[in-house]
C-alpha positions, 0 to 999 in steps of 0.5 A: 442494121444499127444506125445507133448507140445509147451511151450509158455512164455510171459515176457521172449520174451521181454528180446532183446538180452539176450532172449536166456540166459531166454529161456535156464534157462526155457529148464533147470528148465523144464528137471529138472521137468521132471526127476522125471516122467515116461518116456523119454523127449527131451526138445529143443527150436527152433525159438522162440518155446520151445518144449517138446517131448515124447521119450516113454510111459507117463502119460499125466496128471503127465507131465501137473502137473510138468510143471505147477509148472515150473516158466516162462511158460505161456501155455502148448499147448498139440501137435499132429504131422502131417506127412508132406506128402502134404495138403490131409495128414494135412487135414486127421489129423485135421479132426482127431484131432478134432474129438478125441478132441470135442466129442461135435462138436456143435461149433464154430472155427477158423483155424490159420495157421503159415508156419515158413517154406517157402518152404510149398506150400501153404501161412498161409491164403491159408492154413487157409481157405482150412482146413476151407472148409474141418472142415466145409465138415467133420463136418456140425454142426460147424461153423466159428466164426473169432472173438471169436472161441470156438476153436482156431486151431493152424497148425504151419509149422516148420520143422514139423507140429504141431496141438494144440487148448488147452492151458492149464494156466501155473504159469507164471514168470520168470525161477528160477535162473535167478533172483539171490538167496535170503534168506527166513526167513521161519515158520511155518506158512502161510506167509512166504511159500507164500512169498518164493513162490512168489519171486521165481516167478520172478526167485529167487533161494531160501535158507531158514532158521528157527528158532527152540526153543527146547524144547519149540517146538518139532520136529513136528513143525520142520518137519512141516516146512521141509514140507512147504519147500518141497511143496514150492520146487516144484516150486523153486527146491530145497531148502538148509534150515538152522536149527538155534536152537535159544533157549538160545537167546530167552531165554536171550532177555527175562531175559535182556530186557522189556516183550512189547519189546521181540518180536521186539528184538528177530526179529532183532536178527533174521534177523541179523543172516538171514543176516550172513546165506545169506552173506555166501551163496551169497544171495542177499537179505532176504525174509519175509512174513511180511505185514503191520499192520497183527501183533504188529511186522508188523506195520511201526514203527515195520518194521523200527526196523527190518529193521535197522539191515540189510544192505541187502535189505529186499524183502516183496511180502506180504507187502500189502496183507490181509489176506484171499489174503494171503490164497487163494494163500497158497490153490492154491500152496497147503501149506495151509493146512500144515501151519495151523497144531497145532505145535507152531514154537519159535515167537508164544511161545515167544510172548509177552501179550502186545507186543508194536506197535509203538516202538522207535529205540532209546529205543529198542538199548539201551535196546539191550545193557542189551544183551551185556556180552553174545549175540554175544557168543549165536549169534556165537553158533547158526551160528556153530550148524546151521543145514543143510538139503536139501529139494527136 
């Protein structure tokens, strides 16, 4: 039956005179998106309206489900034609339309009429209240409700007519891209899929980057994280991540320096070479999945540590977030349940028995410098062995 959708924005209609530039972001990512289902679609924007039509055969609910991973739009209104062959032909497909889409005609409605074309003879109110007449002679049991319809029908005159009640909620945002690029620090765990997701929300294009400790953890926990990145891709597009074996600087921060204080130093050593990744790939910032006081590395003294050897900003989506928050949005984006499979990434296996809480600045440098006779050589290797693989 529908061989259409509006797609409806919300932020990016009050970008002024850079609208344009939002509105062709969004037609891209949406194209992008669709490639990869049946059938042939031509995407376009016109008059402040983006529109996605079916060139052939298509599977209504595959098309819904990529366009509601599509960051920036707001509605996905499903489209039916009418034939622009006067009122009694418009009048023939609304009643149609209706009564394909409401088995259930026990309801109340209201007709919204918008005639981008002036040159239809009839006015939007003119047109609103005739089509009213004719629902209500085509189906007795409905009624007008002007305030709270149970269906709103939209009739939007353009160079053709549209007919749409049904809006179907997309993710909202802004389209990927349009924000500049940033750096996830990416695990296996629930965090940080969740924060990459929620940056790329506001049109960030994401790289990533993880930090795998063979032996200590095997190719599981690595594909695990391949495969958070690949779920998390289907909103941000695809995403370059970088694989940093980050074994023998583990291992040397644990010989060099206090036990309480390993799990702040190896995240400094982390973050300084995040930071390299992102400088080389013209990232403008890093992304973590940190939130204030969940672990011993998250507290404020803690953050402050870390944040000391960036001079990039550091993006936190989740810094206020509790936990059960956290989830609910790693079930609806669907990592959740790759996050908690049993595969150990290198922070937990390194983790301290009594980490410190309240670390001292002055204290964790002058401990660093136990690391001096080789950690910029074991920093160097990483960065030269770092592995690249794209994930779509």
């Amino acid at each position: 039956m529908f061989k259409a959708f509006l797609i409806k924005y919300a932020e990016i209609g009050i970008k002024g005179k850079n609208r344009h530039l939002f509105e062709d972001a969004l037609v891209h990512q949406i194209k992008f998106s669709l490639k990869k289902c049946e059938g042939r679609f031509y995407v376009h924007k016109t008059q402040g309206r983006i529109f996605v039509e079916a060139e052939s055969e298509f599977d209504f609910d595959e098309v819904v489900a990529r366009l509601k991973q599509v960051f920036g739009i707001w509605g996905i209104c499903p489209v039916v034609y009418a034939e622009d062959e006067g009122f009694e032909k418009l009048a023939e497909t609304v009643v149609n339309y209706i009564d394909r889409v409401y088995p259930d005609k026990n309801k109340t409605f209201k007709v919204q009429a918008r005639r981008a074309r002036k040159d239809y003879p009839k006015e939007s109110m003119e047109i609103n209240a005739d089509l009213g007449e004719v629902l209500l002679n085509a189906f007795p049991e409905m009624t007008v409700d002007v305030h709270e319809p149970d269906i709103l029908l939209n009739v939007e005159i353009r160079e053709k007519i549209y007919i749409y009640s049904e809006i179907i909620p997309g993710p909202g945002g802004m389209p990927v891209g349009t924000g500049g690029k940033a750096m996830l620090l990416l695990s296996g765990g629930i965090d940080s899929p969740v924060a990459g997701y929620m940056i790329a929300k506001r049109g960030v294009k994401i790289d990533a980057v993880y930090f795998h400790a063979p032996p200590y953890t095997s190719d599981r926990a690595k594909q695990k994280v391949v495969d958070l990145a690949r779920i998390v891709s289907r909103y941000t597009g695809p995403i370059y991540l970088h694989v940093i074996n980050f074994t023998d600087i583990q291992l040397y921060i644990h010989e060099k320096c206090p036990h309480e204080e390993l799990t702040i130093i190896m995240r400094r050593y982390m973050m300084r070479i995040a930071e390299h990744l992102a400088r080389e790939n013209d990232c403008l910032g890093l992304i973590t999945g940190e939130s204030i006081g969940q672990v011993a590395s998250q507290t404020m003294a803690s953050l402050v540590c870390t944040n000391e050897v960036c001079e990039l900003p550091v993006y936190r989506p989740l810094i206020g977030f509790d936990k059960q928050e956290i989830v609910e949005v790693a079930e609806k984006i669907g990592t959740f349940e790759t996050s908690i499979l049993p595969f150990e990434d290198c922070c937990t296996i390194f983790v301290a028995k009594h980490p410190v809480t309240k670390p001292n600045l002055k204290i964790i440098r002058r401990h660093e410098q136990n690391l001096s006779e080789k950690i910029d050589e074991l920093v160097k290797t990483a960065l030269e062995t770092n592995e690249l693989i794209i994930v779509e």
